[in-house]
Structures are given as structure tokens and as C-alpha cells.
C-alpha positions in Angstrom: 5.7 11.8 -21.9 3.9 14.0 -19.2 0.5 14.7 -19.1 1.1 18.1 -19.8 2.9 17.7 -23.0 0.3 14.8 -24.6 -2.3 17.1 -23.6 -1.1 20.1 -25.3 0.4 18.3 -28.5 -0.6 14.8 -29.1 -4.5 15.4 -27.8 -5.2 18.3 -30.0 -4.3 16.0 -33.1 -5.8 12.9 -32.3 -9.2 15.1 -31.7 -8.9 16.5 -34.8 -8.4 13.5 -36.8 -11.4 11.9 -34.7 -13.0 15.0 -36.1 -12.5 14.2 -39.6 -14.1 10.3 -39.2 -10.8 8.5 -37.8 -11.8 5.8 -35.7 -8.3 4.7 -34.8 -7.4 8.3 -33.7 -10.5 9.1 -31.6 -9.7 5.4 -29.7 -6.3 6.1 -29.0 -7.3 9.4 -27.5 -10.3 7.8 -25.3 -7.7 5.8 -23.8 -4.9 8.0 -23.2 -7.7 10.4 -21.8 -9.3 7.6 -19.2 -6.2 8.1 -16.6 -5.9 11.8 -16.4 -10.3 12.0 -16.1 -9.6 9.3 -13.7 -7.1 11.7 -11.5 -8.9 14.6 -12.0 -12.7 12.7 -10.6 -10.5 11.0 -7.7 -9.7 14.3 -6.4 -13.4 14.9 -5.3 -15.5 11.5 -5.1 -13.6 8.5 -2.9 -16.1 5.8 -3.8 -14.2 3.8 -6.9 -17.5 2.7 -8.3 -19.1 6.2 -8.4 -15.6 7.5 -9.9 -16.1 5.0 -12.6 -19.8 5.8 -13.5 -18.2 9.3 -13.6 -15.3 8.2 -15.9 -18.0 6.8 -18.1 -20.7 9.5 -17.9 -17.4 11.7 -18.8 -16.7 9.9 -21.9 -20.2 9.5 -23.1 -20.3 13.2 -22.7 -16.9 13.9 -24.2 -18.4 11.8 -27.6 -21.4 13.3 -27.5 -19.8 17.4 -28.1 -16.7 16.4 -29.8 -17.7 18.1 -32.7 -17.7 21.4 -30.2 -13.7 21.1 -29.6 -11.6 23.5 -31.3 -8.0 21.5 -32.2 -6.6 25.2 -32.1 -7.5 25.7 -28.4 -6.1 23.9 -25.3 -7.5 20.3 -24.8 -7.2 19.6 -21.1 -9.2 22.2 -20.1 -12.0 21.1 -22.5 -12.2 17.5 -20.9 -11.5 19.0 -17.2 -14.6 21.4 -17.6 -16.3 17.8 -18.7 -14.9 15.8 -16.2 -16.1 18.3 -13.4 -19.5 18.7 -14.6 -20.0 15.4 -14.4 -18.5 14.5 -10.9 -20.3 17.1 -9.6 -23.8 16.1 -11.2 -22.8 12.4 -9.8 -22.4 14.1 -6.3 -26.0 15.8 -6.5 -27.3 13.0 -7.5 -25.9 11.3 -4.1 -27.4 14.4 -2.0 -23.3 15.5 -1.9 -22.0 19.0 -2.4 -18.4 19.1 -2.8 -16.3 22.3 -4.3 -14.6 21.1 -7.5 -11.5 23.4 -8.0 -9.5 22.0 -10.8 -6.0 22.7 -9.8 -4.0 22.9 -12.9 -0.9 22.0 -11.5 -2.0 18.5 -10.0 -3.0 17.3 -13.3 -0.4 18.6 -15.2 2.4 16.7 -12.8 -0.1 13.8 -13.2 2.0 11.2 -15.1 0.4 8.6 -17.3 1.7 5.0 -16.5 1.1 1.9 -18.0 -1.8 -0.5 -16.4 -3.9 2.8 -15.7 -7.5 1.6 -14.9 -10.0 -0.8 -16.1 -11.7 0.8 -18.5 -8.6 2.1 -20.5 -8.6 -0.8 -23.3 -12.2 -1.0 -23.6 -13.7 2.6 -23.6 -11.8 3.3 -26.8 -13.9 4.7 -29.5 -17.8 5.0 -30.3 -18.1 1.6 -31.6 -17.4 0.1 -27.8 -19.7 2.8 -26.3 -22.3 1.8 -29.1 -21.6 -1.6 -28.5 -22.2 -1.3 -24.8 -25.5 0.6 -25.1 -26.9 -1.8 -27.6 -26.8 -4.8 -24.9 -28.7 -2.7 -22.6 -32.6 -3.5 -22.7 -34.0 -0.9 -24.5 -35.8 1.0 -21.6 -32.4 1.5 -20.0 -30.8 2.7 -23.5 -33.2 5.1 -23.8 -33.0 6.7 -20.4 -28.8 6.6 -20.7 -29.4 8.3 -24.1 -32.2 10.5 -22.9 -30.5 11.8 -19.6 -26.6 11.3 -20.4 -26.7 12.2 -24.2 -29.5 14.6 -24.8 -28.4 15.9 -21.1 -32.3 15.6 -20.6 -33.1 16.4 -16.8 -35.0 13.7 -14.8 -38.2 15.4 -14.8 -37.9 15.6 -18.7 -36.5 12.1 -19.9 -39.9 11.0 -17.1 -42.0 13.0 -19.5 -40.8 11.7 -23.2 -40.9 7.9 -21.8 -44.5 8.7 -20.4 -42.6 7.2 -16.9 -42.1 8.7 -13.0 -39.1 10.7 -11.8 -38.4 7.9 -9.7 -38.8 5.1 -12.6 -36.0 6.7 -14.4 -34.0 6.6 -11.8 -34.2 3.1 -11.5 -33.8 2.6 -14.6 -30.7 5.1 -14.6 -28.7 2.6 -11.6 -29.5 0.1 -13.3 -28.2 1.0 -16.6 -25.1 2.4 -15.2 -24.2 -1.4 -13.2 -25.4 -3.1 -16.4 -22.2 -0.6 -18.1 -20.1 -1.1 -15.6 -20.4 -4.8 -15.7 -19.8 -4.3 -19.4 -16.5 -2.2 -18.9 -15.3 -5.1 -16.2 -16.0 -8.2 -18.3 -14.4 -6.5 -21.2 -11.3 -6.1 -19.6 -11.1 -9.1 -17.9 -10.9 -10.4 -21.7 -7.9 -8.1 -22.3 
């Protein structure tokens, strides 16, 4: 099956199900999600660990405003608009400025195939993400929740943790390699 025609079927169901409280559902569209995010961030960042925070920051995103998806509208644009939001607030953040055109056709030719990625088993449903943010020590958790949840800018996730700018960035790297290191242990497991 073609990206194209899980997108536009098998997506819209799965969300809506996840929608309704179904664990299983929302896990097996995390996963089938992870390559086509994956092929549309490659497309504008090269380095493979910033694609992966990017993957991730995508998917914490995507759980936090699921409730905003409507199953009667088009899913893949939903998740690109995501996707690119994130990649390019991954490339400000480097002090990069790259143009993100989504170009429909290259991710609707993009064809799922099996072994797709590191993080497809593992970033599967809320449990996993929760999972993962409750090993982080609690400053860290509360700067990933602060700034990738609440989509808090620095200068305001500095101000509700009574910290500096450049604190919470620290505290930001190192949350995002403690995840990282989460999502690669996990699936060497697999």
C-alpha cells in the first residue's frame, strides 16, 4: 500500500479511533506515520540526529493536538504542516534558514517499506512517550513539557522555572539526547 492511499484511508480511521481512547489504534498510526515524517524532515535537515529530534519533537506535537484533527479532512497534510513546523523551528534553533516547500508529489510516491527507522516500534502510542518523559530528571521533563508541549517560547518556559534563556537550553539538549538514547536502547530491545 502507497503512502498516498494509507494516508487518505487507513490514517483518517486509526485517528479517529485514537480519538475515541484506542490505544492500539493511535500506536499503529504513530508507527505507520514515523517513515513518511521521516521522508518529509530528510528533505530539508541532512544531519540524522537532528532529523530524529525532529521526528520526535513531531510526534510529541502530533499527540499533543490530536484532539484538533478532523477524520473528515485529509490527514497528510495535517502531520506535513506538523512536520514542517517543527524542522523548521529545529533549524532556527541551529542559526539555519532553509525554505520548507512540501512537495506533495514526493511524499505521496514515498513508499513505506518494512525496517523503516529506529524509532518505528518504539514511538507507538502515549504510554511510550509518557514512559520516556517519566525517566527524565524532572528539570528536563519540565522544560520538554514546557517548550515542546505547551509550545512555551524560551524566554517563557525561563520565566515559569524561575531559570535563564540559556539554562533551558541546556536543559533542552540534554533532554532531547537523554530521548534519543531512550528511542535507541528501545529498539535495540526489539
Amino acid at each position: 500500500m502507497s503512502l498516498s492511499e494509507a494516508s487518505s484511508t487507513r490514517w483518517p480511521t486509526l485517528m479517529a479511533r485514537a480519538q475515541a481512547g484506542d490505544q492500539q489504534a493511535y500506536s499503529q498510526l504513530l508507527q505507520a506515520m514515523v517513515p513518511a515524517i521521516r521522508a518529509l524532515v530528510r528533505k530539508k535537515i541532512s544531519d540524522e540526529a537532528l532529523v530524529e529530534d525532529v521526528i520526535q519533537d513531531t510526534l510529541l506535537a502530533i499527540h499533543r493536538v490530536r484532539h484538533t484533527y478532523d477524520p473528515t479532512r485529509p490527514i497528510l497534510p495535517w502531520v506535513a504542516a506538523i512536520a514542517a513546523a517543527r524542522a523548521i523551528d529545529a533549524l532556527r534553533q541551529r542559526g539555519r534558514r532553509r525554505d520548507w516547500e512540501l512537495q506533495d508529489e514526493d511524499v505521496l510516491h514515498y513508499q513505506t517499506s518494512g525496517g523503516e527507522g529506529k524509532l518505528t516500534d518504539d514511538i507507538a502510542n502515549s504510554q511510550v512517550l509518557s514512559g520516556w518523559l517519566g525517566q527524565l530528571p524532572p528539570r528536563q521533563r519540565q522544560i520538554i513539557e514546557s517548550v515542546h508541549l505547551r509550545e512555551s517560547s524560551l524566554a517563557e518556559a525561563a520565566a515559569e522555572n524561575d531559570l535563564s534563556v540559556s539554562a533551558v537550553k541546556a536543559l533542552l539538549h540534554r533532554a532531547m539526547q537523554n530521548l534519543r538514547k531512550f528511542g535507541a536502547s528501545s529498539h535495540g530491545k526489539s
